[in-house]
N, CA, C and O atoms as a GROMACS GRO file, in nm:
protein
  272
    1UNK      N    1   0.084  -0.118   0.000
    1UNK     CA    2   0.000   0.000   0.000
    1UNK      C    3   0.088   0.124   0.000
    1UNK      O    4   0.181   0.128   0.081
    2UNK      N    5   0.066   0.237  -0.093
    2UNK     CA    6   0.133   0.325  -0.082
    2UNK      C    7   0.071   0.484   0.046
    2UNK      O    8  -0.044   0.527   0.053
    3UNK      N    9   0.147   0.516   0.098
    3UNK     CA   10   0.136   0.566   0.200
    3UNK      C   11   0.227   0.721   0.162
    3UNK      O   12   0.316   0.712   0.077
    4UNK      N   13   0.206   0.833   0.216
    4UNK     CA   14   0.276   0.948   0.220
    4UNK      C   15   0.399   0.976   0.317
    4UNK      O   16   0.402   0.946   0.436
    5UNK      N   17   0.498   1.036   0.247
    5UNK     CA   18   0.564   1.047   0.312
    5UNK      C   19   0.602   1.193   0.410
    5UNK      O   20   0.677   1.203   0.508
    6UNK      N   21   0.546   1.261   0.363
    6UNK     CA   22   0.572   1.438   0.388
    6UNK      C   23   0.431   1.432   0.489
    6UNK      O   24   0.343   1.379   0.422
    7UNK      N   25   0.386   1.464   0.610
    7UNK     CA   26   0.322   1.480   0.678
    7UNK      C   27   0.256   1.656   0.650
    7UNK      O   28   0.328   1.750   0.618
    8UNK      N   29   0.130   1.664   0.668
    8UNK     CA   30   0.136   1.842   0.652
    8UNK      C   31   0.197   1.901   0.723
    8UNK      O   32   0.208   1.885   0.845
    9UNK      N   33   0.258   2.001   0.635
    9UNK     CA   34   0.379   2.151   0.751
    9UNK      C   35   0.288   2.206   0.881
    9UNK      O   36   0.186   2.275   0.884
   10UNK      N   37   0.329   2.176   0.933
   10UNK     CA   38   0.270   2.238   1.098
   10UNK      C   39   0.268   2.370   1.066
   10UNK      O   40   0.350   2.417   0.987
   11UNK      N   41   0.147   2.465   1.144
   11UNK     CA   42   0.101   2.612   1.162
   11UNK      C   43   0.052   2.615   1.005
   11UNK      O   44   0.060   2.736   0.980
   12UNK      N   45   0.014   2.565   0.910
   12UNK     CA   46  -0.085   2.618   0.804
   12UNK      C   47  -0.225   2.625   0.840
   12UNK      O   48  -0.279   2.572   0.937
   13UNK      N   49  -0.298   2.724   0.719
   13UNK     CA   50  -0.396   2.707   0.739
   13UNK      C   51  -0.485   2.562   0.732
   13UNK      O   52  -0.442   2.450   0.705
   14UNK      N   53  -0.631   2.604   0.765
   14UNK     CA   54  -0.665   2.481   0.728
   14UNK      C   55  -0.739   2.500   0.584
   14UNK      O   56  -0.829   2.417   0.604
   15UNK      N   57  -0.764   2.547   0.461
   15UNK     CA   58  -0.748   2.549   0.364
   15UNK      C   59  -0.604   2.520   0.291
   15UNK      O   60  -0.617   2.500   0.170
   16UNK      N   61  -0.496   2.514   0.329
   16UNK     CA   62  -0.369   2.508   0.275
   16UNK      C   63  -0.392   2.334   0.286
   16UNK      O   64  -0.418   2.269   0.185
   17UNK      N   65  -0.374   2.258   0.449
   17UNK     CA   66  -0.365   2.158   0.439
   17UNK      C   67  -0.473   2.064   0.412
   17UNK      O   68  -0.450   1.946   0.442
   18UNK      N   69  -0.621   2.103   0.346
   18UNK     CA   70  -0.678   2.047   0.280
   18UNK      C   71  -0.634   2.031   0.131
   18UNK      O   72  -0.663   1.935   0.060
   19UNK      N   73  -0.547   2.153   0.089
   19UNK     CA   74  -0.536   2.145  -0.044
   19UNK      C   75  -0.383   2.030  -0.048
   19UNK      O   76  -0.363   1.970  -0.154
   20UNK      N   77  -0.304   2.013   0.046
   20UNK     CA   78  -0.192   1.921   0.030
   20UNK      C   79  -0.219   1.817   0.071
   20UNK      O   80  -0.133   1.731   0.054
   21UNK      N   81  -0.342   1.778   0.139
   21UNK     CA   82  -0.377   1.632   0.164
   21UNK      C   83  -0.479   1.589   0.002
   21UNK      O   84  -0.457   1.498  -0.078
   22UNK      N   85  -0.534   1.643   0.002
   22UNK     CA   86  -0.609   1.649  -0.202
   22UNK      C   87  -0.479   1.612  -0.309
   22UNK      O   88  -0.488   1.522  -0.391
   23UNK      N   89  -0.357   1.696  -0.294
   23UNK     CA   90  -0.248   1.668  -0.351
   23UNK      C   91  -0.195   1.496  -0.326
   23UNK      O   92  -0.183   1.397  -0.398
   24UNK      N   93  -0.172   1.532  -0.170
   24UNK     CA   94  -0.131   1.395  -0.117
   24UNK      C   95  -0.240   1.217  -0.227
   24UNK      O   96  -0.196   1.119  -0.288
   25UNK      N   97  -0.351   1.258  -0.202
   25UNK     CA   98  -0.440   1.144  -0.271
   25UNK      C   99  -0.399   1.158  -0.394
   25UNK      O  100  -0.346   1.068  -0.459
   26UNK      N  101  -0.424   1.280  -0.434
   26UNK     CA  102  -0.384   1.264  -0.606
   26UNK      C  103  -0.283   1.152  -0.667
   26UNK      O  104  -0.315   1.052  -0.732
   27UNK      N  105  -0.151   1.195  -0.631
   27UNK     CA  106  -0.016   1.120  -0.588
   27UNK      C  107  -0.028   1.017  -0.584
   27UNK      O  108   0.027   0.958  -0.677
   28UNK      N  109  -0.103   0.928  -0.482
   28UNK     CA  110  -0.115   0.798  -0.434
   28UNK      C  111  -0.162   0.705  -0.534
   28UNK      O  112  -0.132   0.591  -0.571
   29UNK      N  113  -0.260   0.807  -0.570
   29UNK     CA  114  -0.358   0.714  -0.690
   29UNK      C  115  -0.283   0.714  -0.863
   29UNK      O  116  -0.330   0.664  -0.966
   30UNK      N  117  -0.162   0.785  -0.844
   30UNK     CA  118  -0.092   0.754  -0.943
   30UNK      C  119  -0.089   0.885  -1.041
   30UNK      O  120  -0.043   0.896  -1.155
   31UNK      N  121  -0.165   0.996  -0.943
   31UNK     CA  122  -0.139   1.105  -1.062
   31UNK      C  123  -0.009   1.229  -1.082
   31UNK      O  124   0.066   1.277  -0.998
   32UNK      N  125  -0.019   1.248  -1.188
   32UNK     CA  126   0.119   1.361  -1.199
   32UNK      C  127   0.138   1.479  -1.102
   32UNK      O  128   0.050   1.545  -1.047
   33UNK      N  129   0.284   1.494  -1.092
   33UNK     CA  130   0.271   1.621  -0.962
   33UNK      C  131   0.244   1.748  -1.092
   33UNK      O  132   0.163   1.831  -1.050
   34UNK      N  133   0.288   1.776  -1.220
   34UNK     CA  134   0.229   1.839  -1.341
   34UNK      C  135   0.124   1.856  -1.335
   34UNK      O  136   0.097   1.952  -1.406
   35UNK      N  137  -0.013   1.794  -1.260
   35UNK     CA  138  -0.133   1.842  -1.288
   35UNK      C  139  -0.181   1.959  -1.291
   35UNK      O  140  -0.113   2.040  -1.229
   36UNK      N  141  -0.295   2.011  -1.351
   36UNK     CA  142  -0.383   2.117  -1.325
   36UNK      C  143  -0.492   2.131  -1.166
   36UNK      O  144  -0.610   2.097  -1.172
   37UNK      N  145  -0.472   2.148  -1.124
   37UNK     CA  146  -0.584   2.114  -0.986
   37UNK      C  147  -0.690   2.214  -0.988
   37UNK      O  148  -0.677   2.333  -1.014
   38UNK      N  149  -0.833   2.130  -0.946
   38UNK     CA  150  -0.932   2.177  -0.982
   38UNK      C  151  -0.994   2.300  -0.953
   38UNK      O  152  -0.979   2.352  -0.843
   39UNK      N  153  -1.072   2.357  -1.055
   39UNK     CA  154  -1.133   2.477  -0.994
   39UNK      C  155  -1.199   2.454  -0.872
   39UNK      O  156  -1.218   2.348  -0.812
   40UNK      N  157  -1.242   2.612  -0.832
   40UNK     CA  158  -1.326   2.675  -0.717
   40UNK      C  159  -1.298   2.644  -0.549
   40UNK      O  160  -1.356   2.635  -0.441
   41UNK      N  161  -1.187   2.637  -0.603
   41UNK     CA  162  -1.092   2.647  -0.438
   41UNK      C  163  -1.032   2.795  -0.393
   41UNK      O  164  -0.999   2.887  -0.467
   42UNK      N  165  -1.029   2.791  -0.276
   42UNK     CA  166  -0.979   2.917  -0.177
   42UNK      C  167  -0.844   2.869  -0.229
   42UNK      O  168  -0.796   2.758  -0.252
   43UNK      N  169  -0.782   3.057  -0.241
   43UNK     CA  170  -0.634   3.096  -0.264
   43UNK      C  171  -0.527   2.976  -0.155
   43UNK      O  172  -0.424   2.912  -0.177
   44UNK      N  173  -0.584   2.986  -0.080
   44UNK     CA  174  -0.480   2.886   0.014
   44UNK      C  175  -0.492   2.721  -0.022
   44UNK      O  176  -0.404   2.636  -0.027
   45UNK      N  177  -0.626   2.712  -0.043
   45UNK     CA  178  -0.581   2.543  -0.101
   45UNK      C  179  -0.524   2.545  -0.226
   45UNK      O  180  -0.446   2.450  -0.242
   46UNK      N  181  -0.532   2.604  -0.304
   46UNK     CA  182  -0.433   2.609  -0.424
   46UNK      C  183  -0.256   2.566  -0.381
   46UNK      O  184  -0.183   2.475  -0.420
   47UNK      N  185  -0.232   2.689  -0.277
   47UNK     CA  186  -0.126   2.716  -0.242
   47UNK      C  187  -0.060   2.559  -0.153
   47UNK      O  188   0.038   2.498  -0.196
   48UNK      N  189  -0.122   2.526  -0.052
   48UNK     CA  190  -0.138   2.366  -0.004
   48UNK      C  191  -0.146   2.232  -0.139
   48UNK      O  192  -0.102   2.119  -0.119
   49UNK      N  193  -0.209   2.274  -0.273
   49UNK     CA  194  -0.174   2.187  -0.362
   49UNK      C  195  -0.026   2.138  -0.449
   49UNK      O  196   0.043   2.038  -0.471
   50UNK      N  197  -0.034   2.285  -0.477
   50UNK     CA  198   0.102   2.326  -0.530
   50UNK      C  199   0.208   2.282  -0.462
   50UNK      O  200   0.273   2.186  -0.504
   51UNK      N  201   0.242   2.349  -0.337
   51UNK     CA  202   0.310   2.304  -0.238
   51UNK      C  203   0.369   2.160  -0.263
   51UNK      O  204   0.481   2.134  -0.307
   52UNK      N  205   0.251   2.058  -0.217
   52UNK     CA  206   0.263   1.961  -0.225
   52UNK      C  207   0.301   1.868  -0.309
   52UNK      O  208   0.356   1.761  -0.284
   53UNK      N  209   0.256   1.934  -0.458
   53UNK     CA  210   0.345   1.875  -0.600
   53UNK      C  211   0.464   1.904  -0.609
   53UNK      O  212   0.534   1.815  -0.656
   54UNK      N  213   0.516   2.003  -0.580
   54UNK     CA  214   0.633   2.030  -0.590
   54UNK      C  215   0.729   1.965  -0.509
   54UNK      O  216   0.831   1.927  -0.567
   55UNK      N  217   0.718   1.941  -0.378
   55UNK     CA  218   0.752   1.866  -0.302
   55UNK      C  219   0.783   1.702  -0.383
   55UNK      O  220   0.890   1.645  -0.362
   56UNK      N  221   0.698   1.651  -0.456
   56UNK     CA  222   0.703   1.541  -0.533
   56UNK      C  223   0.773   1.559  -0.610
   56UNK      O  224   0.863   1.475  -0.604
   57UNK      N  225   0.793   1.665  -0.731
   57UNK     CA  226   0.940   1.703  -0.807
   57UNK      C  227   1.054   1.695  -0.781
   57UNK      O  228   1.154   1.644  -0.832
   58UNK      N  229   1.017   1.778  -0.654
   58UNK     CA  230   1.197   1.722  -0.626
   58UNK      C  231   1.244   1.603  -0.545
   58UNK      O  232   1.364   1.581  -0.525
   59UNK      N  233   1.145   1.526  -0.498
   59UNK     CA  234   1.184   1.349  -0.519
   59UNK      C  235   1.124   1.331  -0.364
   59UNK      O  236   1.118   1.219  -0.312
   60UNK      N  237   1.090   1.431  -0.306
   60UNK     CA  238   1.007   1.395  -0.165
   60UNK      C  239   0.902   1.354  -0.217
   60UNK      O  240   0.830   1.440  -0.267
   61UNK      N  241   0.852   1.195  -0.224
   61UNK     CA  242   0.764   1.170  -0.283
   61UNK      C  243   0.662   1.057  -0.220
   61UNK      O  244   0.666   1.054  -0.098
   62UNK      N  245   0.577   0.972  -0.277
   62UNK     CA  246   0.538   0.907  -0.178
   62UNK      C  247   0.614   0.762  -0.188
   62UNK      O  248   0.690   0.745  -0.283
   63UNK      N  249   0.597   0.656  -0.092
   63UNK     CA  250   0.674   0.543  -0.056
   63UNK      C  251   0.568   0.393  -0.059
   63UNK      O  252   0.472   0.377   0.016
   64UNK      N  253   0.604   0.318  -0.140
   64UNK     CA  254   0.555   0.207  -0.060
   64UNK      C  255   0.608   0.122   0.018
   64UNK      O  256   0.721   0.074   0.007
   65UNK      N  257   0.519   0.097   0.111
   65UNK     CA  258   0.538  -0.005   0.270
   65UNK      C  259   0.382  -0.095   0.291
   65UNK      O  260   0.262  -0.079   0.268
   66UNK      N  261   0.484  -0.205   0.355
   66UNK     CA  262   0.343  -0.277   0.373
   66UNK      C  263   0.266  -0.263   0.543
   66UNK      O  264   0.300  -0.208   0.647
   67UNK      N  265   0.174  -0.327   0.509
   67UNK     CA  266   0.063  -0.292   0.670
   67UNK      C  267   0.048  -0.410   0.679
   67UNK      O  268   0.045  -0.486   0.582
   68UNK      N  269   0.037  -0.441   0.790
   68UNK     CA  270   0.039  -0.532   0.864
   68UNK      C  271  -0.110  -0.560   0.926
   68UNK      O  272  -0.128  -0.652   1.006
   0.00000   0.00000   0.00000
């Protein structure tokens, strides 16, 4: 099972870390950190998306491990 590795940055908003946990799934399920992310989101979940792809660019990315 693939699992995340980057936990959300402590002291964001909570629009930011809705938009990097949305990122986070994206990821998991196999999608590009390149994406477009969807309309009609608050300036800060954008910013929490982005964030979070980028983070995947430069190789902080997600991991698989198994569960037990």
């Amino acid at each position: 099972m693939k699992t995340p590795t980057l936990p959300v940055p402590f002291e964001c908003s909570e629009g930011f870390s809705m938009g990097w946990s949305f990122a986070d799934d994206w990821l998991l399920q196999g999608g590009s950190p390149d994406a477009e992310s969807p309309d009609g989101q608050q300036e800060d979940w954008y910013s929490g998306f982005f964030a979070r792809c980028n983070e995947a660019k430069l190789g902080k990315d997600i991991q698989t491990v198994e569960l037990a």
